[in-house]
C-alpha positions as CSV (number, residue, x, y, z in Angstrom):
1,X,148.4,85.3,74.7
2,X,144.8,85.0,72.9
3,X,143.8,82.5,76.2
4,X,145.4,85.4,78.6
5,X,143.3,88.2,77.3
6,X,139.8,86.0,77.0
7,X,140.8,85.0,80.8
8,X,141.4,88.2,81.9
9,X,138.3,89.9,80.2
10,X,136.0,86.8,81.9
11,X,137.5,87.8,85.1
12,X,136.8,91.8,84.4
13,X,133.3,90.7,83.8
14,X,133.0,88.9,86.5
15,X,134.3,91.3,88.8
16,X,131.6,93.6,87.0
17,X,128.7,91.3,87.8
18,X,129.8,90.7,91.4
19,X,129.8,94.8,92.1
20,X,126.4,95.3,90.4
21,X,125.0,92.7,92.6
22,X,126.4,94.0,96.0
23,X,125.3,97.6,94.7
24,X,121.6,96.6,94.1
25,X,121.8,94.4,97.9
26,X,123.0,98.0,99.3
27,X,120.0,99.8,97.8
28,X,117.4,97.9,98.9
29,X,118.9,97.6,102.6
30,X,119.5,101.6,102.6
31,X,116.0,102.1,101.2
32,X,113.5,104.1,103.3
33,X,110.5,102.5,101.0
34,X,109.7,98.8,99.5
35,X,107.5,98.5,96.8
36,X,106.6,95.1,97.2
37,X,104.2,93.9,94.0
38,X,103.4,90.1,94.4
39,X,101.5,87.9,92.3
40,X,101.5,84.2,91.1
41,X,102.6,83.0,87.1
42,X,98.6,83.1,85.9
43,X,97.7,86.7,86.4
44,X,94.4,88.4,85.2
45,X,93.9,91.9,83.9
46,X,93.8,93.1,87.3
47,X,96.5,91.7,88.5
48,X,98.5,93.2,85.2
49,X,97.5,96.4,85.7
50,X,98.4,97.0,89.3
51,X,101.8,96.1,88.0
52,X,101.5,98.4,85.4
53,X,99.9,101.6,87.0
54,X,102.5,101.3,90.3
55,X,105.2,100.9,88.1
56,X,104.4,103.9,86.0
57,X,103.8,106.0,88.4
58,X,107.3,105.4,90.0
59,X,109.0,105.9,87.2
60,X,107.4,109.4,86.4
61,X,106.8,110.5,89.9
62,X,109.5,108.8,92.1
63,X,112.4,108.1,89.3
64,X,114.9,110.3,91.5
65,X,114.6,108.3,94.3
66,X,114.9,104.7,92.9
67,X,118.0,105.8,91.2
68,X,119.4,107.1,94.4
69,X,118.1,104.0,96.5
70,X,115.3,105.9,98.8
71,X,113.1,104.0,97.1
72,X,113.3,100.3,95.8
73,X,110.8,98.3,93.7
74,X,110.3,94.1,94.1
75,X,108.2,92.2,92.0
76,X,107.8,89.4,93.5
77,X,106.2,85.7,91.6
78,X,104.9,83.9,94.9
79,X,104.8,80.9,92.7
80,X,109.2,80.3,92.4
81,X,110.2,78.7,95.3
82,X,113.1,81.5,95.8
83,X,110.4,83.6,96.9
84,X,109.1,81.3,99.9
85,X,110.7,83.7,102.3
86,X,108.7,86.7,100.9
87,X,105.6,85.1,100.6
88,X,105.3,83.7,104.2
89,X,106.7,86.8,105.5
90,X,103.8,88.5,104.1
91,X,101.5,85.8,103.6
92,X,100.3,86.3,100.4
93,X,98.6,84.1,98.7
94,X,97.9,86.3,95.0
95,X,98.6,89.6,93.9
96,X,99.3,92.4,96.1
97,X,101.1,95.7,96.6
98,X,102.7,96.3,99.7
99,X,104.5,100.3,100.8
100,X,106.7,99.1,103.7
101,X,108.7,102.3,104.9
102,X,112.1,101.2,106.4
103,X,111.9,97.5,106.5
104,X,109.1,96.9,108.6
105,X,107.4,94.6,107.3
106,X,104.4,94.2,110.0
107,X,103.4,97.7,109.8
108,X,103.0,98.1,106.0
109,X,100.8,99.8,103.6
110,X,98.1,97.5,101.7
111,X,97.0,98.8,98.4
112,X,95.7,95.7,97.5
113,X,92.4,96.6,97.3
114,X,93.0,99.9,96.1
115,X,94.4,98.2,93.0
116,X,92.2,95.7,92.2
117,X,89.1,98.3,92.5
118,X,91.2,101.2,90.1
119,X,94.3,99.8,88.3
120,X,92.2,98.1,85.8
121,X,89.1,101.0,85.3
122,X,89.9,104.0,87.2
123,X,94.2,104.0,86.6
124,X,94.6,107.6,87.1
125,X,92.8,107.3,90.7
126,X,94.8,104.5,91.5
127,X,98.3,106.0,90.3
128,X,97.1,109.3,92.2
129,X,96.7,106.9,95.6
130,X,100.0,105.5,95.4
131,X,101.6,108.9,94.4
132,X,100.1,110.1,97.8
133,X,101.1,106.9,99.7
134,X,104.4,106.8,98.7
135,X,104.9,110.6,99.4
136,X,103.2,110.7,103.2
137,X,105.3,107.6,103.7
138,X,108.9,109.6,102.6
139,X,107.9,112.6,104.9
């Protein structure tokens, strides 16, 4: 009875995990905007506070639509090789931060130079040009 219940709760579990997973796949194919943030495993300040600034201003401007999918949010470490496939479809070679607005990848929004010039010094300019990105690109 006691190997019958532990069974059955793995299975529940697993169940669990398998619908989480297809859920998140779903998101990010019904998303109208990728957040792509890449960067290798040895990052500088820069590189840390692009990460940081983006990702704080999504979650206090753009919360709403993450949870509902519009928007989704990948930070990407070119260095693993499960990430191959992202870097040489963007061909990246560091950090960057990528807008892509409904999958298309060749006509994206670079705010890689953006970030490395205002993340680290000027943050609220640089969280004020992706607010504004990210907003033309949803309209």
């Amino acid at each position: 009875m006691k190997q019958f219940f532990l069974v059955s709760l793995l299975m529940l579990m697993i169940s669990s995990l398998s619908a989480q997973s297809e859920t998140a796949i779903k998101e990010t194919q019904n998303a109208v905007l990728d957040v792509y943030y890449t960067h290798s495993t040895n990052r500088c300040a820069g590189c840390r506070a692009i990460e940081k600034e983006t990702l704080e201003t999504l979650n206090s401007q753009f919360k709403q639509q993450m949870e509902n999918g519009e928007i989704a949010v990948h930070i990407v470490n070119i260095d693993l090789k499960k990430n191959k496939e992202i870097v040489d479809e963007f061909e990246v070679w560091g950090s960057s931060l990528f807008i892509v607005k409904n999958g298309d990848t060749k006509n994206r929004t670079d705010l890689t130079k953006e970030g490395f010039a205002m993340a680290r010094t000027k943050p609220e300019e640089f969280r004020a040009v992706v607010a504004k990105t990210i907003k033309e690109q949803l309209n």
